[in-house]
C-alpha positions, 0 to 999 in steps of 0.5 A, spaced: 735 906 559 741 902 561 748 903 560 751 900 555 756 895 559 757 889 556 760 882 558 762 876 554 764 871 559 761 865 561 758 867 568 754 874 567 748 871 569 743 878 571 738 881 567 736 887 565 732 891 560 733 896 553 726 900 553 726 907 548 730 909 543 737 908 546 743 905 550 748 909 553 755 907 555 758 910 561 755 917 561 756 922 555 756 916 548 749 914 546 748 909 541 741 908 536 738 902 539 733 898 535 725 899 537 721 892 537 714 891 539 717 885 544 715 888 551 719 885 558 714 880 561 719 873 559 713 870 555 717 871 549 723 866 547 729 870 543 725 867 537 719 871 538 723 877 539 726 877 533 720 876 529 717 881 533 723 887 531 722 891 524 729 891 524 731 883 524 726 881 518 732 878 514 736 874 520 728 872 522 729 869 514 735 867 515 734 863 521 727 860 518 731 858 512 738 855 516 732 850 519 734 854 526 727 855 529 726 850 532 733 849 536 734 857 538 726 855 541 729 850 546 731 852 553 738 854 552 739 858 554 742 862 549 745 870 547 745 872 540 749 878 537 743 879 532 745 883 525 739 887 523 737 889 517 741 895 515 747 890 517 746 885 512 745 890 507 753 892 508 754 885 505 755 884 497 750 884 493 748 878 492 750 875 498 744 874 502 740 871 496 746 867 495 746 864 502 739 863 503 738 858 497 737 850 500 744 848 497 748 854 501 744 852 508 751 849 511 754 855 510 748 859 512 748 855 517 754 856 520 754 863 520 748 864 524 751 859 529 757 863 530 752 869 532 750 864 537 753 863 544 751 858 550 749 861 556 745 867 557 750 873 557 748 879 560 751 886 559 752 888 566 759 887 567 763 888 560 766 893 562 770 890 568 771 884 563 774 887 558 778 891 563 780 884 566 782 881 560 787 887 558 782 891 554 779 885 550 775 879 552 774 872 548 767 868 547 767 861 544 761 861 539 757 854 539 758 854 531 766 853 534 769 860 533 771 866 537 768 872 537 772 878 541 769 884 544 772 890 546 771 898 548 772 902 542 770 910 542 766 909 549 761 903 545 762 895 545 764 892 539 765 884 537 771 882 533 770 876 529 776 870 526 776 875 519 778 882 522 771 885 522 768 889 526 760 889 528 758 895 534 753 892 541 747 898 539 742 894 543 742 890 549 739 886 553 734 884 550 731 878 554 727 871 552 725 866 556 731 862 553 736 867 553 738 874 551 740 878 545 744 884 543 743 887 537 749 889 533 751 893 527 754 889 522 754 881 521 760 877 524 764 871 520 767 866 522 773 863 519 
């Protein structure tokens, strides 16, 4: 287990792992991480872990039908805020379906792009980033919007363009290519 420090500025380059079932933030808040069957030996990119995880099946599928495999594939390196399934279930009915039809790609497209950040972002040093940033710090997203991140009841959790707000409940997760963190809610860009 790791502690659930979370950093989104653009140096953070150290590594670390999420094993078991669960992610801490400080000492006393516990939050559920997500079981994939990925194993920490770098041979896998963030593509692969994702295809790897029960709990990312529709992101897998969003990716594929966004035409995103082979550019998320690439060397980055990239840190990706992956929704899991339960998170795309809190979307309307429909909306799913809706965006993975070929004529929706584009919108797809940028919202999965927004999930995505240039470089690889660890969660070493979040707290000491939100501290210095005044309690928040925000993060550019290669689909061109921002994303803030801040402490909220001992957990980190991601503010989009829209007011939405999506909770890190795993971290670390780490490709050849980049990082992930999995997070509890889709983010939107504006």
């Amino acid at each position: 287990m790791k502690k659930l420090m979370f950093v989104l500025a653009s140096l953070a380059l150290s590594v670390f792992s999420v094993q078991g079932v669960y992610a801490q933030c400080g000492s006393s808040n516990k939050a559920k991480a997500v079981q994939t069957s990925y194993t920490n030996g770098g041979e896998k990119d963030v593509v692969d872990i994702a295809i790897g995880s029960t709990d990312h099946t529709t992101l897998v599928a969003a990716v594929q039908a966004a035409g995103l495999v082979e550019t998320l594939k690439s060397d980055g390196p990239f840190t990706i805020f992956a929704p899991t399934n339960a998170a795309f279930d809190k979307l309307p009915d429909g909306t799913v379906a809706t965006l993975l039809k070929p004529e929706n790609k584009g919108q797809l497209t940028s919202i999965l792009t927004y999930h995505v950040v240039n470089g690889k972002l660890d969660s070493g040093a979040v707290v000491d980033a939100i501290k210095k940033g005044n309690g928040k710090v925000e993060v550019t997203t290669i689909q061109g919007g921002t994303l803030t991140a801040m402490m909220k009841d001992g957990a980190v959790w991601l503010k989009d363009e829209n007011g939405g707000m999506a909770k890190i409940i795993a971290v670390d997760l780490e490709g050849t290519n980049g990082t992930i963190h999995v997070i509890d809610g889709v983010v939107l860009p504006k």
